[in-house]
C-alpha positions as a printed NumPy array, in Angstrom:
array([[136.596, 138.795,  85.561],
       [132.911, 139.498,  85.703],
       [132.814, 138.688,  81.994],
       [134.108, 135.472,  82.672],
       [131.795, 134.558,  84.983],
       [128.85 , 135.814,  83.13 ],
       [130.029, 133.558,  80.335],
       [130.977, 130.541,  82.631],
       [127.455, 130.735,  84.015],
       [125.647, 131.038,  80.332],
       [127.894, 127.452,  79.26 ],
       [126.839, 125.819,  82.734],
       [123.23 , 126.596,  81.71 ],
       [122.617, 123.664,  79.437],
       [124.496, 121.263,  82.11 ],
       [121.653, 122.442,  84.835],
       [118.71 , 121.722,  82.196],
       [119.791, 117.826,  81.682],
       [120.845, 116.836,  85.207],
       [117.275, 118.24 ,  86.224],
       [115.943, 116.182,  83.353],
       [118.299, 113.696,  84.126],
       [117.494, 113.887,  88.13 ],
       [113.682, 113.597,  86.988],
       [114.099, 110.588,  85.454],
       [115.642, 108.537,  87.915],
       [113.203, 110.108,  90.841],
       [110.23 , 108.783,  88.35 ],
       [111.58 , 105.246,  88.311],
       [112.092, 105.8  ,  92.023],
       [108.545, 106.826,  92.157],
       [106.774, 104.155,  89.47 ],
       [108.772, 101.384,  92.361],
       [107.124, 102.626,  95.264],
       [103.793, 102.898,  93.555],
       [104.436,  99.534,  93.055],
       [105.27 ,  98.694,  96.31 ],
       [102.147, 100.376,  97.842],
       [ 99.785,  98.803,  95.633],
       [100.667,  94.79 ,  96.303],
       [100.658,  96.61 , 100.117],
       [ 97.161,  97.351,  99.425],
       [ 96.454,  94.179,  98.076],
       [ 97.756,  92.243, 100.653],
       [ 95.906,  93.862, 103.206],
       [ 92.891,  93.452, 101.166],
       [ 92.544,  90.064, 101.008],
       [ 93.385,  89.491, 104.539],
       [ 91.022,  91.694, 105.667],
       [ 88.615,  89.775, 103.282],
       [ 88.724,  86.609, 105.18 ],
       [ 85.934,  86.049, 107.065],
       [ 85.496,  84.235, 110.513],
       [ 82.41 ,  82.492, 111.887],
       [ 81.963,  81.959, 115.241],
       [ 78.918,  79.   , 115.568],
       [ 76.295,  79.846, 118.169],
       [ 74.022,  76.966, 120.141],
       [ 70.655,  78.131, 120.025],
       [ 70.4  ,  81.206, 122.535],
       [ 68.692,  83.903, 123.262],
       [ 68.768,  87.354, 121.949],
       [ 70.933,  88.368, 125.352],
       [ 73.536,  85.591, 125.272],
       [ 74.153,  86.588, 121.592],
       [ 74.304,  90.513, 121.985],
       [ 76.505,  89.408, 125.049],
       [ 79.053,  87.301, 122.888],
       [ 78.764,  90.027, 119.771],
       [ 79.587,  92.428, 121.68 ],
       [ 82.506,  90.699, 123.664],
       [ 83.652,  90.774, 119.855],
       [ 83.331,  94.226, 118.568],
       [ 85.363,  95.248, 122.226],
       [ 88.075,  93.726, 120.905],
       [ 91.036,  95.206, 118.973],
       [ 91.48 ,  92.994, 115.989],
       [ 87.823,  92.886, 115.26 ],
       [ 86.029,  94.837, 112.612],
       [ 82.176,  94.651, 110.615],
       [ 80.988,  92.255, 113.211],
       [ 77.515,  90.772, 112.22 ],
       [ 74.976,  88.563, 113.797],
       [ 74.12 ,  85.935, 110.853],
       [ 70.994,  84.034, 111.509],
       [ 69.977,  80.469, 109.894],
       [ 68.625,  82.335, 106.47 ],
       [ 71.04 ,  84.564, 106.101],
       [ 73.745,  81.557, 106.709],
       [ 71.494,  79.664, 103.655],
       [ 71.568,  82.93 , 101.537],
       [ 75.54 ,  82.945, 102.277],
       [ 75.924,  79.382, 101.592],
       [ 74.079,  79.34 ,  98.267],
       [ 75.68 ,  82.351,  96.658],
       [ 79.308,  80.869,  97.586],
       [ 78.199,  77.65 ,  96.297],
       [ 76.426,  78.995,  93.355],
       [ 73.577,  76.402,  93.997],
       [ 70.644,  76.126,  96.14 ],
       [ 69.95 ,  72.876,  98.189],
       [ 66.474,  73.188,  99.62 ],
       [ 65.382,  71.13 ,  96.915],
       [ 67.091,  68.323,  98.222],
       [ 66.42 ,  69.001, 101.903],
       [ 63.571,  70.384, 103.566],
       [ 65.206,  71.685, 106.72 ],
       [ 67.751,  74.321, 107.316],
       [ 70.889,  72.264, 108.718],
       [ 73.016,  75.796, 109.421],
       [ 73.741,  76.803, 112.702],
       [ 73.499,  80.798, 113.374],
       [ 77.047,  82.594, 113.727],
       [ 78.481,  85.78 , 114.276],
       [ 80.891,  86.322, 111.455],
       [ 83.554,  89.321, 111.598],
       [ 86.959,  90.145, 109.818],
       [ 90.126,  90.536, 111.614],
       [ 92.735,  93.373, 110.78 ],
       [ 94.969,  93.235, 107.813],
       [ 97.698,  92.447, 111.35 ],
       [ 96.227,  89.807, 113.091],
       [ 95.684,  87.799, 109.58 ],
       [ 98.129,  85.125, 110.834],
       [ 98.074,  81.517, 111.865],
       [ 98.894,  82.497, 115.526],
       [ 97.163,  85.444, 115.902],
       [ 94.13 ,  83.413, 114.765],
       [ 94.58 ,  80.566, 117.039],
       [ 95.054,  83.217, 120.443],
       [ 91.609,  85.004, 118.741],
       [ 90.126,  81.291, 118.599],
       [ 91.572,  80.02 , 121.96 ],
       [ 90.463,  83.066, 123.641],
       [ 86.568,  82.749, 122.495],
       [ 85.901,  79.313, 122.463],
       [ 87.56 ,  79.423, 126.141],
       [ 85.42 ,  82.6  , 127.276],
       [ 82.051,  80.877, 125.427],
       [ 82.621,  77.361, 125.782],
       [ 78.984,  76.433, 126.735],
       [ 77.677,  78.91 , 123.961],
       [ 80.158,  78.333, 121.223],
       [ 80.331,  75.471, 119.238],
       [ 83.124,  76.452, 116.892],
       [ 85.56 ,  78.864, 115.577],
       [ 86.07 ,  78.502, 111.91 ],
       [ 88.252,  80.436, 108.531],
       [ 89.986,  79.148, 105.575],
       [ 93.187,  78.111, 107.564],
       [ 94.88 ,  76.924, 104.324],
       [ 94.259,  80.688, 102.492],
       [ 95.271,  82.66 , 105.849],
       [ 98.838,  80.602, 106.024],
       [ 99.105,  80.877, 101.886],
       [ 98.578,  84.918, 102.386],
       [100.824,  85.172, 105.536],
       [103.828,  83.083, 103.658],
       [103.316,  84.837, 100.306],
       [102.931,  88.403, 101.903],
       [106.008,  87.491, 103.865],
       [107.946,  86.329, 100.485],
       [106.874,  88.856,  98.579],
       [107.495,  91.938, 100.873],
       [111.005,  90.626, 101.324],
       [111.836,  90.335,  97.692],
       [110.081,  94.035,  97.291],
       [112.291,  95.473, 100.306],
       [115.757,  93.73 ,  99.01 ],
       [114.592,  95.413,  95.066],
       [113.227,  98.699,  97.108],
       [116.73 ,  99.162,  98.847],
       [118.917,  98.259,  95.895],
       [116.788, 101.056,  93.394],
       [117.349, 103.529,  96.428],
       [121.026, 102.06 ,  96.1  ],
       [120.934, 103.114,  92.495],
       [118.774, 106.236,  92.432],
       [121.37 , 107.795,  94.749],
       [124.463, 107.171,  93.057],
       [122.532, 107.805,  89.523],
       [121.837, 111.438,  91.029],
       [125.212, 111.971,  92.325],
       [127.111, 111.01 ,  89.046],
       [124.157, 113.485,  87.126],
       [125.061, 116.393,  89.502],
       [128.886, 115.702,  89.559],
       [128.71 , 116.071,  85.556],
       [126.466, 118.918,  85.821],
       [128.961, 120.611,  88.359],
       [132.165, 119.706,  85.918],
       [131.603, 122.462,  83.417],
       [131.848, 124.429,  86.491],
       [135.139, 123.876,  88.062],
       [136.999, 126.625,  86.514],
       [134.605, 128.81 ,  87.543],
       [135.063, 127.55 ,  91.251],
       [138.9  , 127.671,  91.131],
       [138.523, 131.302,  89.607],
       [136.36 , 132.824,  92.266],
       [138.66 , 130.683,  94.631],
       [141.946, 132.556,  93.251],
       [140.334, 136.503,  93.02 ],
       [139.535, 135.7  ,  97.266],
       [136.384, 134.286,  97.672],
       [135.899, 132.28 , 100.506],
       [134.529, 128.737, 100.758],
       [131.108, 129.892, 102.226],
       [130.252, 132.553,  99.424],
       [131.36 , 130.091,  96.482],
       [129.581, 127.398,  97.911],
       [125.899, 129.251,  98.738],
       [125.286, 129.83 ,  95.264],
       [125.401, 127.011,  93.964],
       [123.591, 125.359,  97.235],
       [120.863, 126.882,  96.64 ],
       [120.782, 126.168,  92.897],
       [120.794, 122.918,  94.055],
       [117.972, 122.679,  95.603],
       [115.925, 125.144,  93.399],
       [116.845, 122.232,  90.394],
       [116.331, 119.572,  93.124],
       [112.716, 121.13 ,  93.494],
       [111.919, 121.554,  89.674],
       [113.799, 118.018,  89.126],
       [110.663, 116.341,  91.734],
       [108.033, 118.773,  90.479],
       [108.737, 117.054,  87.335],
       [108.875, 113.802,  88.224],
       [105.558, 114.083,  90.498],
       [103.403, 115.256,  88.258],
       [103.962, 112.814,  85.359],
       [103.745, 110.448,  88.56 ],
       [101.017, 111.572,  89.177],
       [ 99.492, 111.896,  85.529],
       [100.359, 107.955,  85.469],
       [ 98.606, 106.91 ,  88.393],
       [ 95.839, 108.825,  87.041],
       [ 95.87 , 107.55 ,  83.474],
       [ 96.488, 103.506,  84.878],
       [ 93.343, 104.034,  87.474],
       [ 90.845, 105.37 ,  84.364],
       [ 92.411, 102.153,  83.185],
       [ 91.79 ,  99.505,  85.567],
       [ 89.051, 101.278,  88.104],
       [ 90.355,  98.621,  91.059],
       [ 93.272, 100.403,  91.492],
       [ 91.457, 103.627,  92.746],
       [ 89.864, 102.299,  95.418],
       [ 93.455, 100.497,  96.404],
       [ 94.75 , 104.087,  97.099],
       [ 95.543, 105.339, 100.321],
       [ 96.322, 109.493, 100.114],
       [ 98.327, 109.131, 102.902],
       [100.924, 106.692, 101.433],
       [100.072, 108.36 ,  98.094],
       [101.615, 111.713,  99.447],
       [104.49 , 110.165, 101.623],
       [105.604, 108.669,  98.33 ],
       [105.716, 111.855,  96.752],
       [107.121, 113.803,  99.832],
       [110.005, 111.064,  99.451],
       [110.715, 111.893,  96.076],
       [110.923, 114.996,  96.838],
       [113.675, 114.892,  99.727],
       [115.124, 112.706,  97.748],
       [115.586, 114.983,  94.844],
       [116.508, 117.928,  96.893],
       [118.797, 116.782,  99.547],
       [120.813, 114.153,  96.83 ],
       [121.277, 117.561,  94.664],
       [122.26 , 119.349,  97.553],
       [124.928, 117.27 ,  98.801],
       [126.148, 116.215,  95.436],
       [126.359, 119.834,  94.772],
       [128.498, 120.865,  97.765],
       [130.528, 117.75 ,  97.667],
       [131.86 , 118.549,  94.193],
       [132.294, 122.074,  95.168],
       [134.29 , 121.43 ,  97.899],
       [136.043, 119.127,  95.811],
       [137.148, 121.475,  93.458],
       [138.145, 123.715,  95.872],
       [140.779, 121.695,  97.287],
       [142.329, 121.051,  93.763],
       [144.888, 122.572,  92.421],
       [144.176, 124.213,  89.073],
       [146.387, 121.725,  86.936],
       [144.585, 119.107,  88.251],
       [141.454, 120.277,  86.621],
       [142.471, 119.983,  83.499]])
């Protein structure tokens, strides 16, 4: 009987080797998605964190300015807050404009500001309008204006909005597919084992001791099955940031490595309960049905 085991487990062999390979692949298209998905995150957030806001100053004095800057910087949605006076507002003005109009007037007509982005979650047409309501009401005799491209914030809010819908339905369908892709891989894998099972099953072996086994084969092939597919993950992000440089400086580690921690519970604990399912199925049939 231990002869027949030893051989059962030498034919399974080659069954193990392509549902790991098998198990890799669809935890790399899992993986090339979400690196996807991260990416237009990043770029989202980038642009609306790249929209700047002026706030238009009467002439004041160094103390009323300070006063209002700082007001701004206190507050929670506020970030790189700068004081821009009337040359700086020309030196802005001509490089956006890509022209330079002091040869037609001979006076600077541009009020001083204090410009400052907002965070990537107050880039929204009411956030804005509290963040607006609330200075011009706190500096009304100060502040002449609040200004920002309203068109390009409500454009980013409704595309970001579109977009991360359509990503979330595709995102939850793939997971949809990636699990029952792994299932059906380990269920075939575990198929050149059932006789194997039943045998064990008919010399006395309980449930528990047929089971472990092949448990924690599982999740040893689970582990080599996300190994894999992280590191040629990995060796594509690599390879497509040497190729376009902007995409390096969209990383963030943290999502970087929460992608690939998902991968890899997602590679061990699908194999793992595949695994045991079809054990336990097996165990419950009778031997002529496993023919």
């Amino acid at each position: 009987m231990a002869q027949f085991g030893k051989g059962s487990s030498k034919r399974s062999k080659p069954s193990y080797v392509y549902s790991i390979i098998g198990v890799a692949l669809v935890l790399l298209i899992m993986g090339i998605m979400g690196w996807v998905f991260l990416n237009f995150s990043q770029v989202s957030k980038a642009l609306k964190e790249d929209v700047r806001i002026s706030v238009y100053l009467r002439t004041l004095n160094k103390d009323s300015i300070s006063q209002i800057q700082n007001f701004i910087e206190s507050k929670p949605y506020a970030k790189n807050v700068t004081y821009v006076n009337k040359d700086a507002a020309k030196a802005i003005w001509n490089k956006e404009n890509n022209e330079d109009w002091s040869k037609i007037l001979d006076y600077n007509p541009l009020p001083e500001s204090i410009d400052f982005y907002a965070k990537n979650e107050y880039v929204n047409k009411d956030s804005l309008l509290l963040i607006s309501n609330e200075i011009l009401t706190n500096y009304a005799n100060q502040v002449t204006d609040l200004t920002y491209p309203k068109n390009l914030v409500t454009s980013l809010d409704e595309k970001a909005r579109s977009y991360g819908l359509i990503f979330i339905v595709v995102a939850a369908a793939l997971c949809f597919i990636v699990i029952i892709s792994i299932d059906n891989t380990i269920r075939l894998a575990m198929f050149s084992n059932r006789f194997l099972i039943k045998t064990m099953q008919m010399v006395g072996a309980t449930r528990g001791f047929i089971a472990k086994p092949m448990d924690i084969r599982a999740v040893i092939n689970g582990l080599i099955s996300s190994a894999i597919a992280i590191a040629i993950m990995f060796g594509l992000m690599q390879w497509s940031e040497n190729l376009v440089p902007q995409l390096k400086a969209l990383r963030d580690t943290q999502l970087t490595l929460f992608l690939f921690g998902g991968m890899l519970i997602v590679g061990v604990g699908i194999s793992l309960i595949s695994t045991h399912r079809s054990v336990m199925k097996y165990l419950k049939m009778s031997l002529d049905d496993l023919y």
